[in-house]
N, C-alpha and C positions, 0 to 999 in steps of 0.2 A: 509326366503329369505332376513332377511335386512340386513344382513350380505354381501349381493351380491349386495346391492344397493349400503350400503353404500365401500367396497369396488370399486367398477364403479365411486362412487365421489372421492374417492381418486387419482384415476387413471386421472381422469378428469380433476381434481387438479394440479397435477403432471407434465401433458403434459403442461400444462396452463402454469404451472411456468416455466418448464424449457426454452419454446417458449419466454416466456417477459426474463427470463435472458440471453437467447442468444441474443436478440436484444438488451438490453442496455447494452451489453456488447461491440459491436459491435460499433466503432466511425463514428457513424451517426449525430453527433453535436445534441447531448440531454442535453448536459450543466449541469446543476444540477440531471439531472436523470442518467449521465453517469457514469455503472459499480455500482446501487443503489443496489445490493444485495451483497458486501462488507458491509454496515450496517445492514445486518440482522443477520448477525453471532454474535452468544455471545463470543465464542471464540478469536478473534479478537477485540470485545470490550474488553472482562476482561484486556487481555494483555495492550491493549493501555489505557485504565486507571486507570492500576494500578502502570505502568509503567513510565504516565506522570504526574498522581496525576489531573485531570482535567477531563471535563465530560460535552460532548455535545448535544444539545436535540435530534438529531439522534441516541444514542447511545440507550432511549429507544425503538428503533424498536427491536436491539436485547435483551435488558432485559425484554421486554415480551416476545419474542421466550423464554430464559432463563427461565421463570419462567412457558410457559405451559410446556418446557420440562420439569419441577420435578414434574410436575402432568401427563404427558401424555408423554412414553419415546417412544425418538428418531422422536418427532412429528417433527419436522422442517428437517432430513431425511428422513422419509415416503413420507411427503406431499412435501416439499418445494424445498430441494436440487437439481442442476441440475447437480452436482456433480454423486450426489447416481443414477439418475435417469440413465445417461449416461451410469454409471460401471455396473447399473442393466443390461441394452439393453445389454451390451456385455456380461454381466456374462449369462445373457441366450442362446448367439452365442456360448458361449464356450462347445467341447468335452471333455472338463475335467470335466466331473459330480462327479468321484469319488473324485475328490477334499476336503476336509473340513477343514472351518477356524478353526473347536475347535482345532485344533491339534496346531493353532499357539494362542502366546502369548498374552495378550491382551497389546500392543504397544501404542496403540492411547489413553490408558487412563495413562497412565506414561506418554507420551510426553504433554497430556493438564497438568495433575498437577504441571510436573514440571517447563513447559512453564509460565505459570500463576504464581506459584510460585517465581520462577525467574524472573520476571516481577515487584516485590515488592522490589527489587533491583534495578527497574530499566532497568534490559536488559530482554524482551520477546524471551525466544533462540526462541523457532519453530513456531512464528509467521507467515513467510515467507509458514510453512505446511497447513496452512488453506482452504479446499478444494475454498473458493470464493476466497483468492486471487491465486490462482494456473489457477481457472476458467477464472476471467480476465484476470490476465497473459496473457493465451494464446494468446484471441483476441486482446493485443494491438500487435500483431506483423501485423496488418492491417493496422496499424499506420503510418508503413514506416519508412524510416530513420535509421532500424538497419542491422547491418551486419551479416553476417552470422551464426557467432558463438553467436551474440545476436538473433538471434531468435531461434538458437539450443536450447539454453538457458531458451526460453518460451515456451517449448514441455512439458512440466511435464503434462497436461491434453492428450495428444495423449500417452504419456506411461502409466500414471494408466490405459485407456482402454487397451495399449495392453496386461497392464500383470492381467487383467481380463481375459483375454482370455485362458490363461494358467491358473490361480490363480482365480475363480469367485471367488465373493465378498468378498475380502482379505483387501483390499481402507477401507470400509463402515464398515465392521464387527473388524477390528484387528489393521487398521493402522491411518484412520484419528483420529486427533486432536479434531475435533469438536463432530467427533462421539464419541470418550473415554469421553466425557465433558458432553454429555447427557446421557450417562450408568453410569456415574460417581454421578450422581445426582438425576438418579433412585436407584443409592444402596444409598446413603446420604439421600435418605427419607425410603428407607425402614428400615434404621438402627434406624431413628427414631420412626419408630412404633413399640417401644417397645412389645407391650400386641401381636404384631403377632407372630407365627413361624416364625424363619427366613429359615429354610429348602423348606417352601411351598413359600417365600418371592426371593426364587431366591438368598439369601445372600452369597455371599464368606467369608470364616473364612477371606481372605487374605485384605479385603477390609479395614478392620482398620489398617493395617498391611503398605497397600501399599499408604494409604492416610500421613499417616506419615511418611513414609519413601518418595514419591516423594515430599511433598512439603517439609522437610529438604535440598533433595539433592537439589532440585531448588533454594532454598536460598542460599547454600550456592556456586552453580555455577553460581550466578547472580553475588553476590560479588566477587567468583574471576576473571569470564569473564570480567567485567570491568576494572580490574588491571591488565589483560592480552591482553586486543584489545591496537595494536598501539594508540602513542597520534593523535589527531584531526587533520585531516589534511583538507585544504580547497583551493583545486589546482583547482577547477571547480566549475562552480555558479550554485546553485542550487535557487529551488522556494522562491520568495517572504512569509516570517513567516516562513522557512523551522527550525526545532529544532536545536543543536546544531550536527557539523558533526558525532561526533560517535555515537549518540544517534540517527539519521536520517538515517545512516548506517544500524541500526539496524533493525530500527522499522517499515521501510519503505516496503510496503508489495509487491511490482515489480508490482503492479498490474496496471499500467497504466491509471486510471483513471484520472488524472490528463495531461496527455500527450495528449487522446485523445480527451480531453475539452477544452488544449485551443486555445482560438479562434483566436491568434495570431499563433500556430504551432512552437514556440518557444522551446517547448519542447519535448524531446527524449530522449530513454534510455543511461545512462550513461555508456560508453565499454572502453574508451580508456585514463583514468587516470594514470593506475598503480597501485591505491587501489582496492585490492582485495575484501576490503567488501564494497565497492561503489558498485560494477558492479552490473548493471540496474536499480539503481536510478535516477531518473528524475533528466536533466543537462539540465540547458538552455542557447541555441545556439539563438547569434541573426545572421540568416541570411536572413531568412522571416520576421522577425517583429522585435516590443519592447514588452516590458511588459507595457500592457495599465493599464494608473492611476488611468479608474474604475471598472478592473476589480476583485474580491477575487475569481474566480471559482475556482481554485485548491484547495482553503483551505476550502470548502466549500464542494466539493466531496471527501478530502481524510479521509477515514474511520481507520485509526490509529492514526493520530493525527501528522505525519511525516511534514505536513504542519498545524500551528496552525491556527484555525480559526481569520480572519481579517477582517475589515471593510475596503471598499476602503479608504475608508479618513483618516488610518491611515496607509497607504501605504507608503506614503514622510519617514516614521520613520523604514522601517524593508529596510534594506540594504539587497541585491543581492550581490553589487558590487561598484563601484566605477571606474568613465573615466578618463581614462589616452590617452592624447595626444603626437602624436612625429610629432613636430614641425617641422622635416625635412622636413616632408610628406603634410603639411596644404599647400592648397592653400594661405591662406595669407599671406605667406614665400614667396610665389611667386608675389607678387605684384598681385594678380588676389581677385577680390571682391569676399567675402564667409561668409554666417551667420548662414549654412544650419544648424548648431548643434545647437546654440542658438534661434534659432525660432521653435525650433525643441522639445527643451526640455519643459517638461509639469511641471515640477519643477524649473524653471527661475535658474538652479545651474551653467549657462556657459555665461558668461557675454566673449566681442568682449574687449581686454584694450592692449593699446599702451606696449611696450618691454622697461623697464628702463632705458636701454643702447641706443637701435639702433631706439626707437619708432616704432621700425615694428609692426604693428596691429597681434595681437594672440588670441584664446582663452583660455582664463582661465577658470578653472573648481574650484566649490567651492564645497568644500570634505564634508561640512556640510549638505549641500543643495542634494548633490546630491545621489541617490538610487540604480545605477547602472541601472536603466530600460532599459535600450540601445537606447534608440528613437535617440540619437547623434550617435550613432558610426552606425545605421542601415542609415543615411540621409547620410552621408559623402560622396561625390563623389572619395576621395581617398582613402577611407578606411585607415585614420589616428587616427580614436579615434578608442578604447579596452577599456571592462571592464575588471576588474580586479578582483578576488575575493576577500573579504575583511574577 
């Protein structure tokens, strides 16, 4: 009977986790905990560091997941995912019993090799497929602030359920990324244990086969995806340490955890640029706040690396943007007393100086000095300062 014990712990488990993933997924202002199981996927780690070359102390929450799944397969889907747990609940609603995945491909272990693969180039393609950012995804549409076809957009977790319903566990068994990563790792150790049978070992002939042939193709569609995405384009401001545009385009998981953290509400999915591989990266709108001078949360919760990790204090030095004033609009054009951007800025980069010509009092902005934070253009009582992207 320990078999029925220990399966009731797993269960127990299971509920457990998926209950705390749905809450910190949820923007209830958890700051540093929000959207926290984003770092527990390895899949999402591999891609972002191999991608950025860089490697931060969160990243081993998922390289010990990593490493009990090649002793123990598919533990952090048994136990942990609230992914698997979800598609399970429906796969057992579902009247499609005759169903069976063997009949389909095994998908989800080609999209991790050759995601991870092509990641060593630099571009992680199916990043974006990661059951935990799909998971958050969802819940930032609680966020507010998007439009409709932007939260069409965050439905990917309401369809894998529904096409469980027709399809049981087609997500978990054939189609996730994360799931192909830990089957992928259970055949990579059995292949190492030589002295066994590989017939009793569960072994595919195809497995050496398909190990070499996905991380070929991923190399080589890392190298040409990046000769083929448009050049950089930077029509909207994104987060303070954000990577560079095509590369933040890329790598950026939609998953919102960064939107629903901060504490200014400055930020919101990005819908209405134009760039088609922008859409639903975090764009920051000042019309509630600035970007405050001590805060790093975003670069602190985002579990790819889309925003690098920063120190407040080295905040003054990663440009957003940069203010641009129209001088038609200043109140000091008008003979009316106004300091409100310069007392306003937490970086002294807007000094109050006489007009060469006419001595009319203006503000100047000093382009060095200044970060784009918006604290001047959110104070302006005429809405005459814009940042700009730089």
């Amino acid at each position: 009977m320990a078999w029925l014990t220990n399966t009731a712990r797993r269960i127990k488990l299971r509920n457990l986790s998926a209950f705390l993933a749905i809450l910190l997924a949820i923007p209830l202002g958890w700051k540093g905990l929000t959207g926290f199981y984003t770092w527990l996927s390895p899949f999402i780690m591999l891609n972002s560091v191999f991608a950025l070359k860089s490697v931060v102390w969160l990243n081993s929450l998922a390289l010990a997941i990593l490493i009990l799944a090649f002793f123990r397969k598919r533990w952090f889907c048994r136990n942990i995912c609230p992914v698997g747990w979800s598609c399970d609940l429906i796969s057992d609603c579902s009247r499609c019993k005759n169903f069976s995945v063997r009949a389909i491909p095994p998908v989800g272990k080609w999209l991790a090799l050759i995601s991870i693969s092509a990641s060593l180039a630099g571009i992680p393609l199916f990043i974006l497929l990661d059951p935990m950012s799909v998971f958050n995804g969802f819940f930032s549409v609680l966020s507010g602030n998007l439009s409709t076809v932007g939260i069409l957009s965050l439905l990917g977790l309401p369809l894998l359920l529904t096409l469980h319903l027709f399809l049981p566990g087609i997500w978990c068994a054939r189609l996730c990324p994360l799931g192909g990563l830990q089957d992928e790792l259970s055949e990579i150790k059995n292949l190492l244990q030589k002295n066994q049978n590989k017939e009793k070992d569960g072994i595919r002939p195809d497995s050496r086969r398909r190990l070499f042939l996905a991380s070929g193709a991923g190399l080589v569609a890392g190298f040409l995806t990046d000769r083929i995405l448009p050049a950089e384009g930077n029509n909207f401001l994104r987060p303070p340490g954000a990577v560079p545009p095509k590369l933040f385009n890329i790598i950026c998981l939609r998953c919102g955890n960064c939107i629903k953290a901060c504490p200014t509400g400055i930020l919101s999915h990005q819908t209405g640029s134009g760039d088609a591989m922008a859409w639903l990266v975090p764009e920051i709108i000042f019309d509630k706040g600035y970007c405050l001078e001590s805060c790093n949360l975003c670069s602190r919760i985002c579990p790819s690396g889309a925003i690098t990790l920063f120190s407040p204090g080295a905040k003054s030095q990663l440009k957003i943007g940069s203010a641009s004033v129209t001088l038609g609009k200043c109140l000091l054009t008008g003979n009316s007393e106004c300091d409100r951007c310069k007392t306003a800025c937490p970086y002294e980069a807007i000094t109050i100086e006489p007009d060469g010509e006419s001595l009319q009092m203006r503000p100047v902005v000093d382009p060095d000095k200044c970060n784009g934070c918006g604290a001047c253009a959110v104070i302006c009582p005429p809405g005459t300062i814009r940042i700009i992207p730089v």
